[in-house]
C-alpha positions in Angstrom: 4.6 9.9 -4.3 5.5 7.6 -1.5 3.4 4.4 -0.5 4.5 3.1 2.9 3.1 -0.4 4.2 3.4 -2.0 7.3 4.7 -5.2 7.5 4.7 -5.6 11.4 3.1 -8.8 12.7 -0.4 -7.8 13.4 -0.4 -6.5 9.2 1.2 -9.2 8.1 -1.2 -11.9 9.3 -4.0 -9.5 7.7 -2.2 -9.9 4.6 0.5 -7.2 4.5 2.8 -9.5 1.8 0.0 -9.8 -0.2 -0.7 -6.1 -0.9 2.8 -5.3 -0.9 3.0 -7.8 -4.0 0.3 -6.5 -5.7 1.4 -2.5 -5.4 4.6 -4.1 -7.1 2.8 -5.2 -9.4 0.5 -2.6 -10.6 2.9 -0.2 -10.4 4.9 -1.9 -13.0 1.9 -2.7 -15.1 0.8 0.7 -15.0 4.8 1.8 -15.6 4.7 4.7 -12.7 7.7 3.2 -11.2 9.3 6.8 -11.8 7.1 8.4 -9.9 6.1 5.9 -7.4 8.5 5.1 -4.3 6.8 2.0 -2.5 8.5 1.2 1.3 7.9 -0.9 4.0 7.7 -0.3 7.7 7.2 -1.8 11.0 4.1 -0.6 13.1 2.4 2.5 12.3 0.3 2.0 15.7 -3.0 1.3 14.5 -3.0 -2.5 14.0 -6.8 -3.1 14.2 -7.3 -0.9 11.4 -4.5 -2.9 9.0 -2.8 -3.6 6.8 -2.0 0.1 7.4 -0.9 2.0 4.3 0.5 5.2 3.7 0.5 7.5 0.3 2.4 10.4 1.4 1.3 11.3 4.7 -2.8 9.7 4.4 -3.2 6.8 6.4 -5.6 4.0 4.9 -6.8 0.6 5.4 -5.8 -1.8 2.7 -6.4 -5.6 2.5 -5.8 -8.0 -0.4 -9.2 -7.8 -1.3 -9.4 -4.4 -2.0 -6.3 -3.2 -3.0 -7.0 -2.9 -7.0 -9.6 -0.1 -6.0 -7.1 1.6 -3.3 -4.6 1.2 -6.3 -6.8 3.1 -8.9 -8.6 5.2 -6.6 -5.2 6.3 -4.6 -2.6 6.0 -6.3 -3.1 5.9 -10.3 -5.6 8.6 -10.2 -3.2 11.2 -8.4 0.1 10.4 -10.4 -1.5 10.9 -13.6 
């Protein structure tokens, strides 16, 4: 699975470093990091919907405050 996030400017005052962190950081609680491949990238083109993430090729709308639930919902759930 890949996770892409946008770290162009518009994300990254919505909080694009923050999510980033946390990913890095549930992935390694959750010890996926095998199966997990999280990237970064500049504009995905749809910068009033951000921080825009990516797992595979499904676009979402992440912030900080609701990354757990994308985590678990997106991410967790599917590699398992």
């Amino acid at each position: 699975m890949k996770i892409t996030v946008c770290i162009g400017s518009s994300c990254h005052i919505k909080g694009s470093r923050q999510v980033v962190e946390k990913l890095q950081e549930l992935i390694g609680e959750s010890a996926i990091g095998d199966s997990v491949e999280l990237d970064g990238t500049f504009c995905m083109g749809k910068c009033q919907q951000g921080v825009c993430v990516t797992v595979d090729d499904t676009f979402y709308s992440v912030s900080p405050d609701n990354v757990n639930v994308f985590f678990d919902e997106n991410v967790l759930k599917k590699v398992r």
